[in-house]
Backbone as a printed PyTorch tensor [residue, N CA C, xyz], in Angstrom:
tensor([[[ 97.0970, 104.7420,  90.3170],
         [ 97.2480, 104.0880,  91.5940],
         [ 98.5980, 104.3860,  92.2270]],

        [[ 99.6180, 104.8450,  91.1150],
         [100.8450, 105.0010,  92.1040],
         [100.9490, 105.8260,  92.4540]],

        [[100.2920, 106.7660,  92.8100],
         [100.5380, 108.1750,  93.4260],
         [ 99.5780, 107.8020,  95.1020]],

        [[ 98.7390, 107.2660,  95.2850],
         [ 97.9150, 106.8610,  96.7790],
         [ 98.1670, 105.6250,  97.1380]],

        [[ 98.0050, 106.1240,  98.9220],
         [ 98.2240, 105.0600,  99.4750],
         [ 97.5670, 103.2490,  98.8580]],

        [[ 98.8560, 102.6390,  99.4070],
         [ 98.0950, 101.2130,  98.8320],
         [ 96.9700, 100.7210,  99.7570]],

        [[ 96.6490, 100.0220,  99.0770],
         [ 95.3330,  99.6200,  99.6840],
         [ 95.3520,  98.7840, 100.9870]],

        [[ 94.4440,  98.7050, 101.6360],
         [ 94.5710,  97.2920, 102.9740],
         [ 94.2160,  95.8720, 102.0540]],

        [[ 95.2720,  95.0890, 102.5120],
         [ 95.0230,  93.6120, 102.3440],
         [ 93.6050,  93.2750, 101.6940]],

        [[ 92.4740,  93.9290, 102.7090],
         [ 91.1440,  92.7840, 102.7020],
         [ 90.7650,  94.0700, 101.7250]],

        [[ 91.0590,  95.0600, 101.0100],
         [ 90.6210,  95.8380,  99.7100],
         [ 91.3810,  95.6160,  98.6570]],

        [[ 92.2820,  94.9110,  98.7260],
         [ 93.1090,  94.6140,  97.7300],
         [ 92.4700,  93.0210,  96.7910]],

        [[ 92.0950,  92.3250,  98.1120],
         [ 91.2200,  90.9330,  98.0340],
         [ 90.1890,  91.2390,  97.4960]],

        [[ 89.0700,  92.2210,  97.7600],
         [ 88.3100,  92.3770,  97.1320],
         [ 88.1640,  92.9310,  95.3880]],

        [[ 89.1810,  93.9040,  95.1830],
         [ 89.5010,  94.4370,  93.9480],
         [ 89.4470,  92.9970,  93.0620]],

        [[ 90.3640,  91.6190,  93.7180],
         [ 90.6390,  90.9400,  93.0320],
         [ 89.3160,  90.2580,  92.1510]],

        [[ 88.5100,  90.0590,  93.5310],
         [ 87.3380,  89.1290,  92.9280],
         [ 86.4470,  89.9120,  92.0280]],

        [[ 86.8740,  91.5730,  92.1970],
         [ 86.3590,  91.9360,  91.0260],
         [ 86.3910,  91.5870,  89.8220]],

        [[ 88.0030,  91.3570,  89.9670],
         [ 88.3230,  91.7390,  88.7150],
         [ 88.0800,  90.3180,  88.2280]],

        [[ 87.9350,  89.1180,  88.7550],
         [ 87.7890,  87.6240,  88.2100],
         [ 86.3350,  87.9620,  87.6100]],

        [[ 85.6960,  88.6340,  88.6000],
         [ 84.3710,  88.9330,  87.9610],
         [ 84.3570,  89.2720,  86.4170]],

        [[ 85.2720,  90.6340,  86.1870],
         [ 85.1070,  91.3540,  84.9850],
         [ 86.1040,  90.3930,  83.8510]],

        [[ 86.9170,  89.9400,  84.5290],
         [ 87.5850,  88.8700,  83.4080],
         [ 86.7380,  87.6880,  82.8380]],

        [[ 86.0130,  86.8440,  83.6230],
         [ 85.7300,  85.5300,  83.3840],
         [ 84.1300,  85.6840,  83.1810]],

        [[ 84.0280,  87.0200,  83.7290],
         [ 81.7550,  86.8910,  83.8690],
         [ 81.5990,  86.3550,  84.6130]],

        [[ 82.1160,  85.5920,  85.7660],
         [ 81.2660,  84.6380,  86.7900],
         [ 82.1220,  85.0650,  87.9720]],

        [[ 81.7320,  84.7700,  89.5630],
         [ 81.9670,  85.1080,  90.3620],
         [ 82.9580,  83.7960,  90.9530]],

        [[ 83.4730,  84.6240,  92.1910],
         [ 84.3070,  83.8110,  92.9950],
         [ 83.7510,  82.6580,  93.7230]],

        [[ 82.3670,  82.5340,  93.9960],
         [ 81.9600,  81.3630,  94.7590],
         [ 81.6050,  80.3880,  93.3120]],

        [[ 81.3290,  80.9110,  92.0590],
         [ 81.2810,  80.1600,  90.8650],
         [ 82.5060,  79.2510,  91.1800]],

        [[ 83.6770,  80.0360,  90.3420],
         [ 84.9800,  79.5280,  90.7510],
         [ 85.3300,  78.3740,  90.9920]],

        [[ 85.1220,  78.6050,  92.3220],
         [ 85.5030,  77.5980,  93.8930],
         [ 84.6850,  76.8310,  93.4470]],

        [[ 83.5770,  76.7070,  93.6840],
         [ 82.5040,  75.2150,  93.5930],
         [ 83.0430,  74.7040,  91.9270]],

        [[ 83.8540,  74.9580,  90.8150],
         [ 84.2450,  74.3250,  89.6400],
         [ 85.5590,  73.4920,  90.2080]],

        [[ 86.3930,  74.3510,  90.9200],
         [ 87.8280,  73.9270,  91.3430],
         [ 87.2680,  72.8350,  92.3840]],

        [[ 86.3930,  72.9380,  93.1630],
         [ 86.2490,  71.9580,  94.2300],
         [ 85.8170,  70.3430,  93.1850]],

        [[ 84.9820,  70.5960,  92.1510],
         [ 84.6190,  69.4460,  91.3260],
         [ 85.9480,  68.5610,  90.3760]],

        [[ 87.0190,  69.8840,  90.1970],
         [ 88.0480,  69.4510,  89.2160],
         [ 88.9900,  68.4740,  90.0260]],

        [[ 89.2030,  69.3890,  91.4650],
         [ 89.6440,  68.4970,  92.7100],
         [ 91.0160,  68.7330,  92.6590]],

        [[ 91.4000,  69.5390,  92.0760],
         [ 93.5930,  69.6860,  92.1730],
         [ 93.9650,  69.2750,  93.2540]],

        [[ 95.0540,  68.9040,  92.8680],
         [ 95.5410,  68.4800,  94.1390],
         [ 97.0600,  69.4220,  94.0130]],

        [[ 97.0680,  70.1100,  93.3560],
         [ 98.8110,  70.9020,  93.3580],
         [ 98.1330,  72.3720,  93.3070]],

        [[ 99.1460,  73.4980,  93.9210],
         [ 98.8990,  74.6640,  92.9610],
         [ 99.0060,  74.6460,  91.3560]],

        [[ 99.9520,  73.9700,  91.1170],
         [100.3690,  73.8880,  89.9170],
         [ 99.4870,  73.1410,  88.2810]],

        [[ 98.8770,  72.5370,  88.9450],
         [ 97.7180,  71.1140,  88.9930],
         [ 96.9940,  72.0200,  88.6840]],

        [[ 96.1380,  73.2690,  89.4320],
         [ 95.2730,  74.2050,  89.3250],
         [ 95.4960,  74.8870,  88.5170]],

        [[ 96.7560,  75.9850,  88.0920],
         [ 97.1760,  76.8290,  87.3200],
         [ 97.0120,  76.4430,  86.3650]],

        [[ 97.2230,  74.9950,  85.7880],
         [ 97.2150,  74.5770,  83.9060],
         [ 95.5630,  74.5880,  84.0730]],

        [[ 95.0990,  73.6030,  84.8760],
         [ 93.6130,  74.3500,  84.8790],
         [ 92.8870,  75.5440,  84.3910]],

        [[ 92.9290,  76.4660,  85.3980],
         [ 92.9140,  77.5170,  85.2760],
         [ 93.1960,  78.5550,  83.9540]],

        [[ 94.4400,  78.0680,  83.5010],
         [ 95.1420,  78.2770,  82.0050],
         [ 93.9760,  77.4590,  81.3490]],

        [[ 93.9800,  76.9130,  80.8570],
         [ 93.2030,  75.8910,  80.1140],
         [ 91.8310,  76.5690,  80.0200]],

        [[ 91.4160,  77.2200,  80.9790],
         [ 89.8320,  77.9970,  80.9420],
         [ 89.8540,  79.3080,  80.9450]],

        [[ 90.6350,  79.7890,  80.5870],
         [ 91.3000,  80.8890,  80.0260],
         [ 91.3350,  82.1640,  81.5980]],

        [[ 91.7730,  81.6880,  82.4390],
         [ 92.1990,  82.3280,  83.8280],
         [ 93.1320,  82.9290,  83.8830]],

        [[ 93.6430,  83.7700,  83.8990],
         [ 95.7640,  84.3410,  83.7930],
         [ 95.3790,  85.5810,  85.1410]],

        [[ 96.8560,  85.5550,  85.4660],
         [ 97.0200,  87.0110,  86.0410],
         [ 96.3990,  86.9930,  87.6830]],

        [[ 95.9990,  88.2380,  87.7120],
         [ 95.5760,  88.0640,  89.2910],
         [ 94.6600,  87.1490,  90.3190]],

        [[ 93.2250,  87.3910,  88.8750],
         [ 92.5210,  86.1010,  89.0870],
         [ 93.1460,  84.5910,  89.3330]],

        [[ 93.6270,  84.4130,  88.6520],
         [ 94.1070,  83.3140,  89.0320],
         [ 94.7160,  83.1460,  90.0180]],

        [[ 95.4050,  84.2370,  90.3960],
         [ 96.3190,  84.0620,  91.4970],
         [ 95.2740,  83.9420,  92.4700]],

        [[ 94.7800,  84.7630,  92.7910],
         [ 93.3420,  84.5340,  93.9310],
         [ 92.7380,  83.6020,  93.9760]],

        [[ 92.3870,  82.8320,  93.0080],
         [ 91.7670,  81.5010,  93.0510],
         [ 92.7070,  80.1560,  93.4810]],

        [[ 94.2800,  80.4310,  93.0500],
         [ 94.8730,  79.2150,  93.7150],
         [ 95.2220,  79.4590,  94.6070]],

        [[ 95.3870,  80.7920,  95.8190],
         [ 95.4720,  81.6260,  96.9260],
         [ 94.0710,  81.0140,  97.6400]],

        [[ 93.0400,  80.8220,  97.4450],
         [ 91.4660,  80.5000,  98.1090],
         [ 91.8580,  79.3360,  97.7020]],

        [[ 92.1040,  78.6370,  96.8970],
         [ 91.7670,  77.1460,  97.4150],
         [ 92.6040,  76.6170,  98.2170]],

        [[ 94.1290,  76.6480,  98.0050],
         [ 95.3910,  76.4490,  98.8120],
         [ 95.8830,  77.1170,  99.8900]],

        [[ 95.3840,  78.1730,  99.9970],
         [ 96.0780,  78.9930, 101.1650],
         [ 96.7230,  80.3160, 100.3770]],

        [[ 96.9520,  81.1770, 101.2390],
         [ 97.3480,  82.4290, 100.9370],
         [ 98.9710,  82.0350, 101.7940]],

        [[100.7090,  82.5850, 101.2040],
         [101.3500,  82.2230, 101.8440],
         [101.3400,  82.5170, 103.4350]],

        [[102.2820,  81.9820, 103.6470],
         [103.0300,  81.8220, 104.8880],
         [102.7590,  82.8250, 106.1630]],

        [[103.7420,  83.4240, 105.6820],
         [103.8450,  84.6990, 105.9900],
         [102.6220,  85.6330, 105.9390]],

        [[101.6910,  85.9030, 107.0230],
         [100.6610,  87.1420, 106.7150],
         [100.8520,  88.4080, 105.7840]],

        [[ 99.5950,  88.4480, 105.2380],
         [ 99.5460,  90.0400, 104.6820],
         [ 99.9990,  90.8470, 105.7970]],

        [[ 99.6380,  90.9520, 106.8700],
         [ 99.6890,  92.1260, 107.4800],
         [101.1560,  92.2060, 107.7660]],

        [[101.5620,  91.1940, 108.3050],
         [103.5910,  90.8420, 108.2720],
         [103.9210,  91.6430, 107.6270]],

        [[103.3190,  91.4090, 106.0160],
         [103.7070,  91.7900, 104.7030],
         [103.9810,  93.2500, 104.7750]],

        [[102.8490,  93.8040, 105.4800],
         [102.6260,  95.2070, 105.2130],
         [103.7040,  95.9970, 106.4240]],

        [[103.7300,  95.1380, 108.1240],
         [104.5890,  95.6350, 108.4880],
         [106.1080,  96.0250, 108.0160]],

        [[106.3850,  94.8230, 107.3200],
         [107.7090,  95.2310, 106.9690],
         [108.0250,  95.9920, 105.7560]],

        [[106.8680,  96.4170, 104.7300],
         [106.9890,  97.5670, 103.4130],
         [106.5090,  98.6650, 104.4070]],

        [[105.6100,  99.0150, 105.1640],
         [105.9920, 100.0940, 106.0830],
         [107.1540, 100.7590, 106.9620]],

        [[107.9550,  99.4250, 107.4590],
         [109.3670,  99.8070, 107.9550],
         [110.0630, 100.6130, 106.6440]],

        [[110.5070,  99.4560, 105.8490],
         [111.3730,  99.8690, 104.6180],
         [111.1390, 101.1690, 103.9660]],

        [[110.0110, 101.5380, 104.2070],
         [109.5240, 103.1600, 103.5590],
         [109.5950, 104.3280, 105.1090]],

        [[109.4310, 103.8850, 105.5720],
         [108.7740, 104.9270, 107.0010],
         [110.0430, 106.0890, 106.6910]],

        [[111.1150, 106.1800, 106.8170],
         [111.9870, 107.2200, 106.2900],
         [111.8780, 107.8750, 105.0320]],

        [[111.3020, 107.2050, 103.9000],
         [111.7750, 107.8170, 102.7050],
         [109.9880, 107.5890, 102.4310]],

        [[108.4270, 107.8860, 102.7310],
         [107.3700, 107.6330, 102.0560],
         [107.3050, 107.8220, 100.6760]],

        [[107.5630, 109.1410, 100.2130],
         [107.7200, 109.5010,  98.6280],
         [108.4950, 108.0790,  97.8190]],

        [[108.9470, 107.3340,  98.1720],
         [109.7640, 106.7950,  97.6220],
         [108.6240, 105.5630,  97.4620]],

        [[107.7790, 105.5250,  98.1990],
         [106.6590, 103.8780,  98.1480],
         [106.2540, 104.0690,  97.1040]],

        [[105.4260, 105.0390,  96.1350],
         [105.0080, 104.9900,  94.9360],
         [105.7170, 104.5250,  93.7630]],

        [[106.8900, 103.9460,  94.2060],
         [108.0000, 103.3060,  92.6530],
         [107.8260, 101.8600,  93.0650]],

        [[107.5200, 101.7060,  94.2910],
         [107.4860, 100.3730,  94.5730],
         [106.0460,  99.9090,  93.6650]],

        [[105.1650, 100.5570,  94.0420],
         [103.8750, 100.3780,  93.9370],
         [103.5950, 100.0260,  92.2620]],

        [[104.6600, 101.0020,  92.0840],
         [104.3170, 100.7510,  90.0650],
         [104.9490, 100.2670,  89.7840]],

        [[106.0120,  99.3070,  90.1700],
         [106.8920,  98.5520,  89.5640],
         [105.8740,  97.1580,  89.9340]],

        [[105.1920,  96.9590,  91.0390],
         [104.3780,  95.6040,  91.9150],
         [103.3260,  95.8910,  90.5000]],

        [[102.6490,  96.5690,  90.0830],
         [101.6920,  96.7670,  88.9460],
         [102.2410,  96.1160,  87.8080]],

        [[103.1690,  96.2990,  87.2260],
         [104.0980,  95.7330,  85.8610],
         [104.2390,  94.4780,  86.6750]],

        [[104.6950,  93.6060,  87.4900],
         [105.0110,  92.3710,  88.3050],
         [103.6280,  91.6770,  87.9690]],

        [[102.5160,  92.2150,  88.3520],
         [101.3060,  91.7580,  88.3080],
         [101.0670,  91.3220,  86.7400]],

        [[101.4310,  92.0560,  85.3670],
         [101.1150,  91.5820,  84.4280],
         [101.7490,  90.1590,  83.8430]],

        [[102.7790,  89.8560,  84.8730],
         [103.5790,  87.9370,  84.6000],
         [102.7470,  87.1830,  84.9930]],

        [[103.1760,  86.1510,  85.0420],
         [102.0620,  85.2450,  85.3090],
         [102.9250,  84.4090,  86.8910]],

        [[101.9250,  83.9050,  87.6420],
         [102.6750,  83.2750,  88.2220],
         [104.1750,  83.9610,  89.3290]],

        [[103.7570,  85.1570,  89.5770],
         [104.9110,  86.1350,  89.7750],
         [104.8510,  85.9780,  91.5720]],

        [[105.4930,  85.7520,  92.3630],
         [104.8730,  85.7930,  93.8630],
         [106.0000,  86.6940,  94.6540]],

        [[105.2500,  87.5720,  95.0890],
         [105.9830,  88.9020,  95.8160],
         [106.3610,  88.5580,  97.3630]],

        [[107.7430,  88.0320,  97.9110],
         [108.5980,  88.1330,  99.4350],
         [108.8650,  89.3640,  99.5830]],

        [[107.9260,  89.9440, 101.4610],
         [108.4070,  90.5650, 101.4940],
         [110.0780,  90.1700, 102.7060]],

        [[110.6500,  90.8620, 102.3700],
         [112.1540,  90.4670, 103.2140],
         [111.9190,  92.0420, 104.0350]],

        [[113.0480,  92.2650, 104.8380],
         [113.4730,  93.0160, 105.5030],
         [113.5410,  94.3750, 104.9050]],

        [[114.5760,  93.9390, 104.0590],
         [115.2210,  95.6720, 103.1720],
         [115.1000,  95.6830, 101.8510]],

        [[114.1290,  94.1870, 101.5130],
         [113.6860,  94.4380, 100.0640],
         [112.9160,  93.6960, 100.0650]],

        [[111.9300,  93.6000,  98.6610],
         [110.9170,  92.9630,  98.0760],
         [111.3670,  92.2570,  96.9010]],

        [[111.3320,  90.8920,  97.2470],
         [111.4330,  89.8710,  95.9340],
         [110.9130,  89.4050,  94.9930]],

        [[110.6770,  89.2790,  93.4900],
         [109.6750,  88.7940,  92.7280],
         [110.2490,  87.7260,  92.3930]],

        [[109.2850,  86.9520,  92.2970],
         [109.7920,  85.1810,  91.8850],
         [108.9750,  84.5960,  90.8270]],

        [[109.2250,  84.4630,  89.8500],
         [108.5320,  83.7600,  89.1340],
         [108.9560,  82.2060,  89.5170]],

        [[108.3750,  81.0670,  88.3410],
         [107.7910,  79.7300,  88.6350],
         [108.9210,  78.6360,  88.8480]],

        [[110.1370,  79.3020,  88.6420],
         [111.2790,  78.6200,  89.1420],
         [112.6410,  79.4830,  90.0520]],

        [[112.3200,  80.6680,  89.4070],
         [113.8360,  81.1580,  90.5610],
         [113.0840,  82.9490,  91.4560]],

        [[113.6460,  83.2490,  92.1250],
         [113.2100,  84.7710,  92.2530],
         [113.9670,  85.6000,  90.4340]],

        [[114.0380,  86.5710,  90.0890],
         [114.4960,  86.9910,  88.9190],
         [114.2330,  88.8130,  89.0930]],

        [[113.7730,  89.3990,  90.2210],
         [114.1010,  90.5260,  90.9080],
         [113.9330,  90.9820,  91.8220]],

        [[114.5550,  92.0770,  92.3580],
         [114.5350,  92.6510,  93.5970],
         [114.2380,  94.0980,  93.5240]],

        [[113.4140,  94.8970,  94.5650],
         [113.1070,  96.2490,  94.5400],
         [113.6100,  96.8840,  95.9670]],

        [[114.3250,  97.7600,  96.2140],
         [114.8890,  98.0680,  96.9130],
         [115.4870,  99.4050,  97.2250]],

        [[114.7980, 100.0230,  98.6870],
         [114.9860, 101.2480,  98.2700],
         [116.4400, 101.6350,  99.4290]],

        [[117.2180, 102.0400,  98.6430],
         [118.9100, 102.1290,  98.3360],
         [119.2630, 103.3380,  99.5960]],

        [[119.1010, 104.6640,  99.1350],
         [118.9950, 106.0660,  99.2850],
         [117.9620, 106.5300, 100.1560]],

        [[118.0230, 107.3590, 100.5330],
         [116.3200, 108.4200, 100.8890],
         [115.5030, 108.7470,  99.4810]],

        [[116.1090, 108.8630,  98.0120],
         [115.6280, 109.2770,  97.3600],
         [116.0510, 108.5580,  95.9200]],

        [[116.5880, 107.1450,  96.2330],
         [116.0220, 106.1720,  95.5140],
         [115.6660, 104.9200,  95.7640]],

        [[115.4150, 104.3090,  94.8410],
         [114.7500, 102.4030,  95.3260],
         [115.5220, 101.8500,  93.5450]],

        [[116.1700, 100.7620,  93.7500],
         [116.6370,  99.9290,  92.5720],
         [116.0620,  99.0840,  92.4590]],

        [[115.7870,  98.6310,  91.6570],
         [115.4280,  97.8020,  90.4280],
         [116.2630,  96.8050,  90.4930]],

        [[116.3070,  95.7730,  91.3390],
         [117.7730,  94.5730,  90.7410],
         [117.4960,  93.5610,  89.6750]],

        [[117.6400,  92.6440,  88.5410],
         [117.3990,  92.1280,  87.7520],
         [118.7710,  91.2900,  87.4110]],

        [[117.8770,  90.0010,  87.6910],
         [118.8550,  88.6220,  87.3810],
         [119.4520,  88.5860,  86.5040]],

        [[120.1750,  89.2220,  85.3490],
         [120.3690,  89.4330,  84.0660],
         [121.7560,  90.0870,  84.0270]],

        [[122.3470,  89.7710,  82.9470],
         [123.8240,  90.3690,  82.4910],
         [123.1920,  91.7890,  82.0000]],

        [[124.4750,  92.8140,  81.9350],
         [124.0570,  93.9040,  81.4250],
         [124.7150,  93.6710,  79.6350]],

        [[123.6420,  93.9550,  78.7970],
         [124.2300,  94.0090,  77.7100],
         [125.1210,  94.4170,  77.6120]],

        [[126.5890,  93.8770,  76.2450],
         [127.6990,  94.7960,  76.2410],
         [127.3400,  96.2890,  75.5260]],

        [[126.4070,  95.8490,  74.5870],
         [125.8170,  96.6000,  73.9600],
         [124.2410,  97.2560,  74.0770]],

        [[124.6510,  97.8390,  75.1020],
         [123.1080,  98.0110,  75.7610],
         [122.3530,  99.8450,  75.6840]],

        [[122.8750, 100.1420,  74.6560],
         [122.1530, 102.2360,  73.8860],
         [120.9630, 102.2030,  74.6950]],

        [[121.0690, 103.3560,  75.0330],
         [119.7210, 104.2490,  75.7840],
         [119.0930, 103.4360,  76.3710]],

        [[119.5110, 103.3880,  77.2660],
         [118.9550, 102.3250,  78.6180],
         [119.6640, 102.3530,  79.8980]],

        [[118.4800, 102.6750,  81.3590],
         [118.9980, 103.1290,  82.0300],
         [119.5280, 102.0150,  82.9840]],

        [[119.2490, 100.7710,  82.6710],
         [119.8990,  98.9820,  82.9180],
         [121.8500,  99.5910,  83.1210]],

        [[122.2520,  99.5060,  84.2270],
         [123.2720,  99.9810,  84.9930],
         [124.3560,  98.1650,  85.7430]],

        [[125.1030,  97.9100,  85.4300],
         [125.6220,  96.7710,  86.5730],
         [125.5710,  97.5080,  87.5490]],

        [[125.5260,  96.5920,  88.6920],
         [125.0630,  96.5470,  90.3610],
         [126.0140,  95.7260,  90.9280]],

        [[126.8860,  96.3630,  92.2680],
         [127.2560,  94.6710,  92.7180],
         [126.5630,  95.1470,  94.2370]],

        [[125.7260,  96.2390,  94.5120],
         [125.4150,  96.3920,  95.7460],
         [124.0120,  95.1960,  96.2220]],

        [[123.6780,  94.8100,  95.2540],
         [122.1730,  94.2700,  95.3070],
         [122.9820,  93.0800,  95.2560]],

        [[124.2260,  92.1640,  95.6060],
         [124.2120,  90.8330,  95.5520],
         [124.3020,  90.1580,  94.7110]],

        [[125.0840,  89.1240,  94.4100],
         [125.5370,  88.2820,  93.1830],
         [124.0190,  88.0440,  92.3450]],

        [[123.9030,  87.9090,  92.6000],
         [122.6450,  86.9490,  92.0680],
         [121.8420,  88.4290,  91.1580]],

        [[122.0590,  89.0380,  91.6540],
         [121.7880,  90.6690,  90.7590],
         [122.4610,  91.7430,  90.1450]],

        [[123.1880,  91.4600,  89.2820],
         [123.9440,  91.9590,  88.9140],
         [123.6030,  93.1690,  87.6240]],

        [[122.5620,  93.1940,  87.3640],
         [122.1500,  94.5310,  87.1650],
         [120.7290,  95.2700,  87.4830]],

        [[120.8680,  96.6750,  87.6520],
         [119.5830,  97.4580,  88.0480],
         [119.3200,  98.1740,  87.8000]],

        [[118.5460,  98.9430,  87.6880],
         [117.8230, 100.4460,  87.0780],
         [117.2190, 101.1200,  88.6660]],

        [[118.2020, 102.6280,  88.6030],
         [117.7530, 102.9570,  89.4890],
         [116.1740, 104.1800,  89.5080]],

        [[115.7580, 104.4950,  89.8870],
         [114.3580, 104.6860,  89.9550],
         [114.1740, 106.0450,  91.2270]],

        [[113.8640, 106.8420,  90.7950],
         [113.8410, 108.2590,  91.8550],
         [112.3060, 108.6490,  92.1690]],

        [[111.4950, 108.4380,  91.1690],
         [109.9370, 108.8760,  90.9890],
         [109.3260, 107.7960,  90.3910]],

        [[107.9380, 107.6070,  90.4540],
         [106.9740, 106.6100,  89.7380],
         [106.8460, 106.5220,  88.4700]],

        [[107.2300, 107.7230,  88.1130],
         [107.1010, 108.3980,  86.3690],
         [108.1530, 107.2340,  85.9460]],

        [[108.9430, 106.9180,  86.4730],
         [110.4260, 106.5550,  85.9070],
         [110.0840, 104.8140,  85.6740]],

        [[109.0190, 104.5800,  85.8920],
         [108.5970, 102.6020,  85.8560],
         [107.9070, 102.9040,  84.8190]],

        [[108.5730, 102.4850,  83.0900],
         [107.2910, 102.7710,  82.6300],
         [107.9200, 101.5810,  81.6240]],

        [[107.3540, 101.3950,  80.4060],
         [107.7850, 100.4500,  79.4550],
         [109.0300,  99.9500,  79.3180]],

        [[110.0110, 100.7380,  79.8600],
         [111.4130, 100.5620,  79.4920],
         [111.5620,  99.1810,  80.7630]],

        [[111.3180, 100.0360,  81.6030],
         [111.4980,  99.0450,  83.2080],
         [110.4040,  97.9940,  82.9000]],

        [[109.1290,  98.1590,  82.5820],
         [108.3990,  96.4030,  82.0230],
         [108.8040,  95.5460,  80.9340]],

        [[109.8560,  96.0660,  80.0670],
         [110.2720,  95.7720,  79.0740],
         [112.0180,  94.5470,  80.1480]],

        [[112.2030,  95.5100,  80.8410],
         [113.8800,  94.4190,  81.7900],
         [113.0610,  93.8820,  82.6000]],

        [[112.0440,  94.0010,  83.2230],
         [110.8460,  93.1300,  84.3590],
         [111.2590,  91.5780,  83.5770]],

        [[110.3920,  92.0640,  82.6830],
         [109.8200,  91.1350,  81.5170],
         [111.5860,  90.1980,  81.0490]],

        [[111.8990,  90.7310,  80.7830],
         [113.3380,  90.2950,  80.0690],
         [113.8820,  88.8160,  81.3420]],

        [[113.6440,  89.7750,  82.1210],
         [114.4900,  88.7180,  83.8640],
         [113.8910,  87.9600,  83.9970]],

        [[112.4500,  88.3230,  83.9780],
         [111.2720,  87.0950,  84.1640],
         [111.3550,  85.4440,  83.3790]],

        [[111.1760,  86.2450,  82.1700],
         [111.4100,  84.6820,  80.8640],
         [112.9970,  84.3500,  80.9610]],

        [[114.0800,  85.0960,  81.5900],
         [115.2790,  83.9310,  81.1820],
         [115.7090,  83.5470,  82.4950]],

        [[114.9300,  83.5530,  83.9500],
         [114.9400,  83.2800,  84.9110],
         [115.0900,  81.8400,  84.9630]],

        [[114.5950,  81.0460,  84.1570],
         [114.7460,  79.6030,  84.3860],
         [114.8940,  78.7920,  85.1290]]])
């Protein structure tokens, strides 16, 4: 997927309910008519739900997205402004794209888009930023100290990405998001607190 264009909004929606399909065996109007009986009254309320019936990941996200609302801010907003941020550098959208893929495997992960970057937030703080820097790169920012002792790892201090990010991995090609970068995703995510 990281090499082609991303998808439109209302194909991206659909992929999802696939995939609730292929996760759970039952469909999205299933779903909904269970959540409408359980009656949440929180997103949050829903999610242990959801957890509890063994829901994780995108599905879920789609299901507390349909019952509550999808945010604020439109998809299409969404898309205007990751189209600005790329329109100079396109080659460069495919790192975004595979880094948003590894994002997708947290739980609970919700993607801002901003102006000149894209925020990931997990369930209490944001805990990274993707951001493309250069014509011919995009960083990686991550809420996290840089180890003192940190061997073969391309985890770099940052002070361009803002206090609050103080280290990043910079990123030139899609090839370059691979375990190492889901491995500091992952790291920022759980000590985000």
């Amino acid at each position: 997927m990281t090499d082609h264009v991303p998808l439109p909004w209302d194909h991206i929606r659909l992929w999802e309910i696939g995939q609730l399909q292929t996760d759970t065996g039952l469909g999205l109007e299933h779903w909904l008519a269970r959540i409408r009986d359980v009656a949440p009254t929180t997103p949050t309320e829903l999610r242990v739900w959801l957890a509890q019936e063994g829901v994780s990941g995108y599905s879920r996200a789609l299901l507390v997205h349909e019952t509550f609302g999808y945010p604020n801010s439109t998809v299409r907003a969404a898309d205007q402004l990751l189209d600005a941020q790329y329109a100079d550098r396109p080659t460069l959208r495919p790192i975004l794209d595979a880094v948003l893929l590894y994002a997708g495997d947290l739980d609970d992960v919700g993607i801002r888009t901003h102006d000149t970057h894209v925020a990931l937030a997990g369930p209490n703080r944001t805990f990274a930023v993707i951001q493309p820097t250069t014509q011919k790169r995009v960083d990686l920012g991550l809420r996290i100290e840089v180890p003192a002792a940190a061997p073969d790892t391309r985890l770099q201090p940052a002070t361009h990405l803002g206090a609050d990010f103080p280290a990043s991995i910079p990123l030139t090609s899609a090839g370059q998001v691979d375990s190492e970068v889901a491995a500091w995703l992952k790291f920022a995510y759980d000590t985000a607190g």
